[in-house]
C-alpha positions as CSV (number, residue, x, y, z in Angstrom):
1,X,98.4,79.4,79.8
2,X,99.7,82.3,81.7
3,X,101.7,85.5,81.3
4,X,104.8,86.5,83.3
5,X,107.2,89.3,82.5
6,X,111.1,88.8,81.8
7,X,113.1,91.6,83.3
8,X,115.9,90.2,81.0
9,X,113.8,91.2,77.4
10,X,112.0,93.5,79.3
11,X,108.6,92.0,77.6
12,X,105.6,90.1,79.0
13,X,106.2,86.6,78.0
14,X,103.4,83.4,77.1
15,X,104.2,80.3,78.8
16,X,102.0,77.1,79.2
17,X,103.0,75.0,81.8
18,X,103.8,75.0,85.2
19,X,107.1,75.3,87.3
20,X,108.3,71.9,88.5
21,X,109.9,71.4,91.9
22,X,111.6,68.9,93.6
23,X,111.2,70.3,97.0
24,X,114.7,72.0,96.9
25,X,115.1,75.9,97.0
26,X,112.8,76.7,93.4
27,X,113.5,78.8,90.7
28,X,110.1,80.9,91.3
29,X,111.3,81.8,94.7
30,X,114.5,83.4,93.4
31,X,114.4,87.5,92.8
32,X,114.5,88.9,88.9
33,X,117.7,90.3,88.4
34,X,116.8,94.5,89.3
35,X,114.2,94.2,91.5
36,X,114.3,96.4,94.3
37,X,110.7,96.9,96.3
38,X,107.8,95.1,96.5
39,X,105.8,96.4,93.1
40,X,109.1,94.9,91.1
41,X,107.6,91.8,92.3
42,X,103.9,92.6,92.0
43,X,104.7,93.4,87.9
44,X,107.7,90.5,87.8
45,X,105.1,88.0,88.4
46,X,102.0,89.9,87.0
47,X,99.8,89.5,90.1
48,X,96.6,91.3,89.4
49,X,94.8,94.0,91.7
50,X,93.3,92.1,94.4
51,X,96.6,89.7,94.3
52,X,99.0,93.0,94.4
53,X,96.8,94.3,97.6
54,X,97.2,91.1,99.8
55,X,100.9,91.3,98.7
56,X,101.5,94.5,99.8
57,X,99.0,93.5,102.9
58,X,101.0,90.2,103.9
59,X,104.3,92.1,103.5
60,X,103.6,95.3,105.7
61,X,101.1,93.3,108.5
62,X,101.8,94.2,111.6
63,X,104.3,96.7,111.1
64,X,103.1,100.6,109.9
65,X,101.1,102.4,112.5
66,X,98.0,103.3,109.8
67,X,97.4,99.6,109.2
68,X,97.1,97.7,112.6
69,X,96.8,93.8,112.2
70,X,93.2,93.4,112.3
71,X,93.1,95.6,109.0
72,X,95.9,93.8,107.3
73,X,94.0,91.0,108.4
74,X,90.9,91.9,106.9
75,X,92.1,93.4,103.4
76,X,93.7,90.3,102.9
77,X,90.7,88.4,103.1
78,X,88.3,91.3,101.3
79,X,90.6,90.6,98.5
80,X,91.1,86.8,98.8
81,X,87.1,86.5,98.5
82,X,87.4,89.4,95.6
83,X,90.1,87.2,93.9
84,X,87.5,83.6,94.7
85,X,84.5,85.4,93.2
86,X,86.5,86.6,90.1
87,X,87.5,83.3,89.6
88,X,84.6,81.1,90.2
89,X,83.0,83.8,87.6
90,X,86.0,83.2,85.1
91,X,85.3,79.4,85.4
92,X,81.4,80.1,85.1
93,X,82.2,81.7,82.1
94,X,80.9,84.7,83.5
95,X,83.4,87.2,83.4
């Protein structure tokens, strides 16, 4: 089970199964209709904190002059292991 949010309705939406693919060009890789900048996409597909962050990381790596490679580099994976550990808690029952 899993939320996502329909720019159409503009409401966060249930759904409980996931995307199929035949290997073609897939449905989840296509842009909701008014997005314009990288958070549209963050909140389209409902990526938490730590997700949003190696996002933003992944998309920018390399290329502003505050954020050299080796820091993209390593945000990503602070918030990959932030993102394991909240799940292997969730699944723990934990959290």
């Amino acid at each position: 089970m899993g939320r996502r949010f329909n720019w159409n309705t503009q409401e966060l939406e249930e759904y409980d199964d996931k995307i199929q693919s035949d290997g073609s060009t897939a449905l989840y890789y296509e842009l909701p209709d008014g997005a314009t900048e990288l958070q549209d996409l963050i909140s389209a597909k409902n990526m938490n904190a730590q997700i949003g962050e190696i996002f933003r990381a992944c998309y920018r790596y390399g290329e502003v002059a505050h954020s050299p490679e080796i820091r993209d580099i390593k945000k990503i994976l602070f918030y990959a292991k932030a993102e394991l550990e909240r799940l292997n808690n969730l699944e723990k029952g934990s959290i």
